[in-house]
C-alpha positions, -999 to 999 in steps of 0.1 A, spaced: -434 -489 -688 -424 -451 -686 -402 -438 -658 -409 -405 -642 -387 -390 -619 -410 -370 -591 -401 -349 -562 -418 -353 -532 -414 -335 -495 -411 -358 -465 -454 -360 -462 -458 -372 -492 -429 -398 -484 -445 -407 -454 -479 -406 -474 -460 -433 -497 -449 -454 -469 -482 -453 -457 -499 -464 -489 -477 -493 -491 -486 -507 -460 -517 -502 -459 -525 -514 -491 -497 -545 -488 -481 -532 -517 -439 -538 -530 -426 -502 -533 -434 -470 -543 -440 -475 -576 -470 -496 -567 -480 -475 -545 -479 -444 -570 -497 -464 -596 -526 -472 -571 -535 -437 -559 -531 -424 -596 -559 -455 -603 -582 -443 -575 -581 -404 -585 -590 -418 -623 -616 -436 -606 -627 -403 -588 -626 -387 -620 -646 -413 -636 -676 -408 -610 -676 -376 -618 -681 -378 -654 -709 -400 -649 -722 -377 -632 -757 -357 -649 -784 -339 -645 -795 -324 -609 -766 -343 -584 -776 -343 -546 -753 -349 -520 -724 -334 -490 -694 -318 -500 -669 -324 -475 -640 -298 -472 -608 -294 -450 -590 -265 -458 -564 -252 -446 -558 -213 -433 -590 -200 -420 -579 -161 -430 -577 -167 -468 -609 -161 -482 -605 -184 -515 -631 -207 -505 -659 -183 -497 -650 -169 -533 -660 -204 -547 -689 -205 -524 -700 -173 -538 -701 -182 -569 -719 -214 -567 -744 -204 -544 -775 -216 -563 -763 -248 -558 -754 -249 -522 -787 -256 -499 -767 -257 -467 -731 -249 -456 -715 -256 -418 -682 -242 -413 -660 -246 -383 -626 -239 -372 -603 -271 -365 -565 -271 -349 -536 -256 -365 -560 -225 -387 -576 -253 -406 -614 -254 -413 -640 -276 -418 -665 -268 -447 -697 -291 -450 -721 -282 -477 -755 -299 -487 -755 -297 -524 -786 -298 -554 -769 -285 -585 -766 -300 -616 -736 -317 -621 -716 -296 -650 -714 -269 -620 -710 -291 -596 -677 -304 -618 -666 -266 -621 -671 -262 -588 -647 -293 -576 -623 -286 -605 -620 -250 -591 -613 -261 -556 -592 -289 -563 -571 -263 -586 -567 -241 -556 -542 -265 -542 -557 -250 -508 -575 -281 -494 -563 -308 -477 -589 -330 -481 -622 -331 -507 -646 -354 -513 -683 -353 -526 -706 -379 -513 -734 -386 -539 -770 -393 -522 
């Protein structure tokens, strides 16, 4: 087994921690190896993805003044049948989106958000 060193700030500790009790798991490593498994799986749902895709797109994202989301909403348009957005504590935002778009954009369009590093939580619920 391969050893990688990794630094992490004290969330992502605490995310760790977290993790490991949640999950019952023996350390960190475990509790690396798991959420590494479950993003594969992510990633795996969304290559089986094709064709037209329905479903919400759930964002949180976090300050409300930079404009890099309605950027990706922009470009994506076509694909986005309805869109709530509303302000949360701390200059965070909630984005809600009701999707029919075929699921190579759809794919771009998460891979462009995740990239973004600007979101503190994404998920696409498949109808």
């Amino acid at each position: 087994m391969g050893v990688v060193s990794v630094s992490l700030n004290e969330k992502n500790l605490e995310g760790l921690a977290e993790i490991c009790s949640v999950f019952g798991l023996n350390g960190r490593s475990e509790a690396i190896r798991t959420s590494i498994n479950m993003a594969l799986n992510e990633i795996q749902n969304l290559r089986d993805m094709e064709g037209l895709v329905e479903g919400v797109l759930i964002i949180v994202r976090r300050d409300h003044a930079d404009p890099w989301m309605n950027l990706i909403q922009a470009k994506y348009e076509s694909g986005i049948k309805t869109q709530l957005h509303s302000h949360l504590k701390d200059h965070k935002c909630l984005e809600v989106m009701v999707i029919m778009s075929d699921a190579r954009d759809l794919s771009a369009m998460l891979k462009e958000i995740h990239a973004s590093s600007k979101a503190d939580y994404v998920r696409f619920v498949r109808s």
